[in-house]
C-alpha positions in Angstrom: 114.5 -2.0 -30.6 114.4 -0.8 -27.1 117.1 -1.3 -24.7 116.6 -3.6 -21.5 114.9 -0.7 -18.9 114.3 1.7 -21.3 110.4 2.7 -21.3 108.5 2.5 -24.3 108.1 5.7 -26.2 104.8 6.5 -26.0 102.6 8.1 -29.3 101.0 11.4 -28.8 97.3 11.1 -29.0 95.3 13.2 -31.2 93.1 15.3 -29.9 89.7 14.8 -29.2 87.3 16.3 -30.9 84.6 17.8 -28.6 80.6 18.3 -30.2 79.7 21.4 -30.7 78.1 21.8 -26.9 76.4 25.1 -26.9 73.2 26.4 -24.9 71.2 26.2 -28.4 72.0 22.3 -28.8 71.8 20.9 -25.3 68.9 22.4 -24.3 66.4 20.8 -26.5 68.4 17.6 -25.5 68.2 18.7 -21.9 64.0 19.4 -22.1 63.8 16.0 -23.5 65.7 14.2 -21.1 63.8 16.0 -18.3 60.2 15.2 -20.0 61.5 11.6 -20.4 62.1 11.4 -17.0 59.0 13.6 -15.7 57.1 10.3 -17.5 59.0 7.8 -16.0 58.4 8.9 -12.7 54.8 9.9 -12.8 54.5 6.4 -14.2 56.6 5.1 -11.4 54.3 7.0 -9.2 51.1 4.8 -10.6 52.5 1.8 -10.4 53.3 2.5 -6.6 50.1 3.3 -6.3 48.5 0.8 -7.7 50.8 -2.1 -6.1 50.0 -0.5 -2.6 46.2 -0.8 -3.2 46.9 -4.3 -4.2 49.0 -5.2 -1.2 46.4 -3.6 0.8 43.6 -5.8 -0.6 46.0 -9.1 -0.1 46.5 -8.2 3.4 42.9 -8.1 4.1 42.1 -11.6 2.0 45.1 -13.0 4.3 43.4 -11.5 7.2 39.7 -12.9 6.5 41.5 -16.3 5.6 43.3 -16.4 8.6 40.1 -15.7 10.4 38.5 -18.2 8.5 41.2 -20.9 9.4 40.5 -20.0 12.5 37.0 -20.8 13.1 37.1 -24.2 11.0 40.0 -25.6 13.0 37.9 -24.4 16.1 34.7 -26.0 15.1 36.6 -29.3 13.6 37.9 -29.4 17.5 34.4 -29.3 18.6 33.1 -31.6 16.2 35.7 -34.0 17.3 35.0 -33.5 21.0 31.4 -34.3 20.2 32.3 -37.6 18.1 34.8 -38.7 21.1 31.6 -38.2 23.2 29.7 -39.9 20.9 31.9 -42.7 20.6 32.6 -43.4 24.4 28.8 -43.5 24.9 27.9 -45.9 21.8 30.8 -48.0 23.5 29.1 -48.0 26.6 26.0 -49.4 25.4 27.6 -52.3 22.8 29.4 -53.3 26.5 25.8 -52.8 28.6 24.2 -54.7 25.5 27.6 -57.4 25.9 27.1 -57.9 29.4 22.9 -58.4 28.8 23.8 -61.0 26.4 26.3 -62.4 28.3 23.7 -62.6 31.0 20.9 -63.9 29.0 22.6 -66.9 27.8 24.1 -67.6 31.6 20.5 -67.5 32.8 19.3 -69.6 29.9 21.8 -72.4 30.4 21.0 -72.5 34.3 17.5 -73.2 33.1 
């Protein structure tokens, strides 16, 4: 039992045993590794490409929509311009026809 303050002995560790790491078994590792990652990046390279091209044809879509957008909300202005024209003359003649009416029945009851 250990005394109060004492450290704890400690066990020696065995040694670790190292692989056999030599030029003729870490190379073949090595050349695979580095054609592993020679794939992964020339794939990484297509992707990139292909997402940029896409990207690219998005921005234009946005662009022609956005130009698009544009001309209806400028048009639906117009068109409402013209109806507000529309309107305030079509009111003008229901209040010229009104007043003929009005007129009409004043002359016909002074007959």
């Amino acid at each position: 039992m250990p005394v109060v303050g004492e450290q704890p002995r400690m066990l020696p560790l065995p040694p670790l045993a190292a692989p056999n790491l030599t030029r003729e078994t870490t190379a073949p590792m090595l050349d695979k590794t580095l054609s592993e990652l020679e794939t992964a990046i020339r794939d990484l390279l297509q992707r990139n490409q292909r997402l940029t091209a896409r990207t690219h044809e998005l921005e234009q879509a946005l662009a022609a929509a956005r130009e698009e957008n544009d001309t209806l909300q400028l048009s639906l202005m117009e068109q409402e311009e013209a109806g507000a024209g529309t309107r305030q003359r079509v009111e003008g003649l229901l209040a010229l026809l009104a007043a003929q009416s009005v007129e009409q029945r004043h002359a016909a009851s002074v007959e």
